[in-house]
C-alpha positions in Angstrom: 20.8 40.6 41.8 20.1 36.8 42.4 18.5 35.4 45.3 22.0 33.9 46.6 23.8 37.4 46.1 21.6 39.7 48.0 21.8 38.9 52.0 25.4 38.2 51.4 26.5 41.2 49.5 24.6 44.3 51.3 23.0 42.5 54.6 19.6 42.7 52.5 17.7 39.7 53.1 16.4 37.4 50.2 12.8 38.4 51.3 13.3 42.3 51.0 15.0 42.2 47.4 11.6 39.6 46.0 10.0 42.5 47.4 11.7 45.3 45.7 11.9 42.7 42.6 8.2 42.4 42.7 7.4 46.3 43.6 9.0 47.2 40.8 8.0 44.6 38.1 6.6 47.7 35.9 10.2 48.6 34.6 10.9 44.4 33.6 9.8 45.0 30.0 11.4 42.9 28.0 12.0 38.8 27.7 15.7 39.1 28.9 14.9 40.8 32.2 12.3 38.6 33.0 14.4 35.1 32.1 17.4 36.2 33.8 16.2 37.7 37.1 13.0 35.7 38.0 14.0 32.3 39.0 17.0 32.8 40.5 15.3 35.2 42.5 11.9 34.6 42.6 11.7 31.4 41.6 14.9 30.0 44.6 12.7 31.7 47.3 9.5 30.2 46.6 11.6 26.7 46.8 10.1 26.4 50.5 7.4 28.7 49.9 3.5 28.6 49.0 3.8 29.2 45.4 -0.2 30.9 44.6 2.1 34.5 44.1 3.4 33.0 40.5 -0.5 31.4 40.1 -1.6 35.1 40.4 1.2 36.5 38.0 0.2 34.1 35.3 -3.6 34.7 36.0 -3.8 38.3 36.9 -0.8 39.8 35.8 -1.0 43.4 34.8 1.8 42.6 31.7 2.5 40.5 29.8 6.0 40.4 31.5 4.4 39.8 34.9 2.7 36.8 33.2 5.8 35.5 32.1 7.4 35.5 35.4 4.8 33.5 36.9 5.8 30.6 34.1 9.6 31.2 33.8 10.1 31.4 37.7 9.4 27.7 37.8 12.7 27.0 36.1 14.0 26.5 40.0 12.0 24.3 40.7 12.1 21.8 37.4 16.0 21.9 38.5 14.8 20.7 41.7 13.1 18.2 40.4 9.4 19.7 41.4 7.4 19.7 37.8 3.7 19.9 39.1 3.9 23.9 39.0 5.4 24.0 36.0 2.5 21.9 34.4 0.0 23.9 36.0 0.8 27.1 35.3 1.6 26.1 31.9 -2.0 25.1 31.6 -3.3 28.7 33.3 -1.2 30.5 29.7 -2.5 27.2 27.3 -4.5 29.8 24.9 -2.8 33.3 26.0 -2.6 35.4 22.7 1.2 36.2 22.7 3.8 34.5 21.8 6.4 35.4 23.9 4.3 33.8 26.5 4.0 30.3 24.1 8.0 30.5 24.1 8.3 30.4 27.5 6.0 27.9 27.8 7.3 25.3 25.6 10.4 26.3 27.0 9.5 25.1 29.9 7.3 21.8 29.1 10.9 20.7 27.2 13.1 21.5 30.0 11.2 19.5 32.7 11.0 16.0 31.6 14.8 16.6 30.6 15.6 17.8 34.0 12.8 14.9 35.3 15.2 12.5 33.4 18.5 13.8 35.5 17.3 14.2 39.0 15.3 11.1 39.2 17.7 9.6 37.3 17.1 6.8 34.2 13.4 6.6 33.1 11.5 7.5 35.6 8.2 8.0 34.6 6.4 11.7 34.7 3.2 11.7 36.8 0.0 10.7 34.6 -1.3 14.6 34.6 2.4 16.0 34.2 2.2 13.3 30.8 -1.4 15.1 30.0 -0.2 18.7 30.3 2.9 17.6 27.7 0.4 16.1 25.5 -1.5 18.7 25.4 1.1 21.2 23.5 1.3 18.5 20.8 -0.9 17.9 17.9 -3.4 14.7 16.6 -1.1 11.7 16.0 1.8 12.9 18.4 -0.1 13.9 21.1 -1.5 9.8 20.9 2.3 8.8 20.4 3.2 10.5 23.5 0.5 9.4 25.8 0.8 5.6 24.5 4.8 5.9 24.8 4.9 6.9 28.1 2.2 4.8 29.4 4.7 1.7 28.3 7.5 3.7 29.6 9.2 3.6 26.3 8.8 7.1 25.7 12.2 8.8 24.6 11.6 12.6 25.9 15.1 14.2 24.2 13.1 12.6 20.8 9.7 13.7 21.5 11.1 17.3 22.4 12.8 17.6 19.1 10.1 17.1 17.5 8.0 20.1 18.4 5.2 21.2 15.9 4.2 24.8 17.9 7.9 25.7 16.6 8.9 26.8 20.5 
């Protein structure tokens, strides 16, 4: 059930299956639900939409499933080319205590300067914060190599990914 499948296959409309998706959130209990249903779902209708419902799910969310859907359904919009929720929400699940959630996360923080790189085409340089939130997830002398790198825009992001020290 994807977000482009449901008003075309059973006269649903997108809004009504993010609302049975959400209503029913208790029986997504594992990693593979929630990475293969939430963004094209969740994640392609909040493409227009205010976004504070995946704020909430990383904040408040009654699993730990729920708070991996708030992160994970952001995956839309780092293909779009929109990174600043990604960041942010990575930040809200910075010091959660699992590590499925820390997966997701640097999941994420890899995939959006790569997908930054392909929309915006070249080197386009990632917004100062977007650069702080990346730095961030890095440790001591790496986290200064990324920050002075891109700065001077000489930053190679597919090298800096590779070299990830959290292990995600």
């Amino acid at each position: 059930m994807t977000g482009a499948s449901c008003p075309t296959r059973s006269g649903i409309s997108q809004a009504d299956c993010v609302d049975f998706y959400l209503a029913h959130t208790d029986f997504i209990n594992n990693w593979d639900l929630v990475d293969l249903s939430c963004y094209p779902l969740l994640g392609v209708w909040l493409l227009d939409k205010d976004r504070s419902l995946l704020y909430g799910l990383a904040r408040k969310g009654k699993t730990l499933w729920e708070q991996r859907i708030g992160i994970v359904s952001t995956m839309t919009f780092i293909r779009h080319g929109q990174l600043d929720d990604t960041f942010a929400i990575a930040d809200i699940l910075l010091h959660h205590p699992h590590d499925l959630i820390h997966k997701a996360v640097g999941w994420l923080l890899r995939e959006a300067p790569l997908r930054h790189r392909e929309v915006h085409g070249g080197r386009t340089p990632l917004l100062p914060a977007a650069l702080t939130s990346l730095a961030a997830h890095f440790f001591g002398c790496l986290r200064s190599a990324v920050l002075f790198f891109a700065a001077t825009d000489a930053v190679d992001y597919h090298a800096v990914i590779k070299i990830d020290p959290l292990g995600f």
